[in-house]
PAPAPA-818349 format. One record per residue (C-alpha): residue in one letter; x, y, z negated. Coordinates in steps of 0.001 Angstrom, whole numbers, plus 524288, in hexadecimal, padded with zeros to 5 digits. Each point is the difference from the previous one (the first is absolute). Layout:
BEGIN
pt rest->A u->X v->Y w->Z
...
! end
This chain:
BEGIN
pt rest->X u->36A79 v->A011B w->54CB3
pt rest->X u->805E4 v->7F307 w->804EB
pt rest->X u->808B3 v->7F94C w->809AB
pt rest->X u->7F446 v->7FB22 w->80B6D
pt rest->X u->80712 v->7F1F3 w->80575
pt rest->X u->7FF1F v->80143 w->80E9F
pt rest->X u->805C1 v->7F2A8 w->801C7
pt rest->X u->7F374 v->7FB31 w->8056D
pt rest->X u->7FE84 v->808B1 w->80CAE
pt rest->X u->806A3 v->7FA9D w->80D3C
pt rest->X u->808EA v->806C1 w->806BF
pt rest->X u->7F6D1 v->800E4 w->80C4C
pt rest->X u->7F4F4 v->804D8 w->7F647
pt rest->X u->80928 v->80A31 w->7FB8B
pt rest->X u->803CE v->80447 w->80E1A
pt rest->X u->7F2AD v->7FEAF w->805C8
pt rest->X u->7FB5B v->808F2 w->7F30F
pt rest->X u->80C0F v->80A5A w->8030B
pt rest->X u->7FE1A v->800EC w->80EBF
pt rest->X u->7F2B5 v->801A4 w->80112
pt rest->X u->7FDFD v->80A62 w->7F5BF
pt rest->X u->80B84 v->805EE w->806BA
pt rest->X u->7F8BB v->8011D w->80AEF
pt rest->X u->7F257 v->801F4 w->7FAAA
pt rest->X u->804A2 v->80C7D w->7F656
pt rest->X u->8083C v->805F5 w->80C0E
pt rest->X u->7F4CE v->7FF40 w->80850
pt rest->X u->7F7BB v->808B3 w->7F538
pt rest->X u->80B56 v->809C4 w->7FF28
pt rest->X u->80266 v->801A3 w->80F84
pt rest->X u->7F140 v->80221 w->7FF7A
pt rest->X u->7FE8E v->808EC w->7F556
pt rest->X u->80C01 v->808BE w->80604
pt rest->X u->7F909 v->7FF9B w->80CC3
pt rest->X u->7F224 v->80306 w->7FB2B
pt rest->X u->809BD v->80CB7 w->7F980
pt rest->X u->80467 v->800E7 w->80DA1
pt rest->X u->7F29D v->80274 w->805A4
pt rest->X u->80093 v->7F59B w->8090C
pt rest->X u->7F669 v->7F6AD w->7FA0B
pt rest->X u->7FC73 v->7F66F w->80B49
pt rest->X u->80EC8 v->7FB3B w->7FC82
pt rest->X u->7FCE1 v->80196 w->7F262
pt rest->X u->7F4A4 v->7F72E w->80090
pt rest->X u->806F9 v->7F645 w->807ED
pt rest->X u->808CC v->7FD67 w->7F603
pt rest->X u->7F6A2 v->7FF41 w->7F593
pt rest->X u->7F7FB v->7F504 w->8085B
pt rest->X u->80E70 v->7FA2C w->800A6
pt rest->X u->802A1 v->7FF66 w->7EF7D
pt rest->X u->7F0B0 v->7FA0D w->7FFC0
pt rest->X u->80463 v->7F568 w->80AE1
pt rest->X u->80C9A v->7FCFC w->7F76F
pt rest->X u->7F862 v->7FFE5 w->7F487
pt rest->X u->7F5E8 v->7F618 w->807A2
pt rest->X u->80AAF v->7F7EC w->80653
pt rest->X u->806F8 v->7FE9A w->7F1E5
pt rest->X u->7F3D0 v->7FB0B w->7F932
pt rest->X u->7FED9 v->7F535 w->80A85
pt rest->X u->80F3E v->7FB9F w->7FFBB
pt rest->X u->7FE5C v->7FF4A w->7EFFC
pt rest->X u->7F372 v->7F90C w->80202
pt rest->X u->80473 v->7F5B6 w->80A72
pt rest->X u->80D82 v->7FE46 w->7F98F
pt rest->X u->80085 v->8017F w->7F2B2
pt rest->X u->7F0C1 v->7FB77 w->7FA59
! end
């Protein structure tokens, strides 16, 4: 294995990246814990909200960064 040189990524890249899979991977867990919860309308809701993040994401790195 080797040393990877991150040297090249922005910081706004980098916080971009660590909020929205902050946000994307809590949005699965609250809706996997509320699917375990039996209340699945909620659970659903926040799965539609990870696939929005997801969505929104793909268009900030395409606008921005390409």
């Amino acid at each position: 294995m080797s040393v990877v040189n991150v040297s090249d990524v922005s910081a706004d890249l980098f916080i971009i990246a660590v909020i929205f899979i902050l946000l994307i991977f809590g949005l699965l867990s609250f809706g996997i814990l509320q699917m375990f919860q039996q209340r699945f309308r909620l659970g659903w809701y926040n799965f539609a909200g990870a696939l929005v993040s997801v969505i929104v994401l793909i268009i900030i790195l395409n606008i921005w960064y390409v």
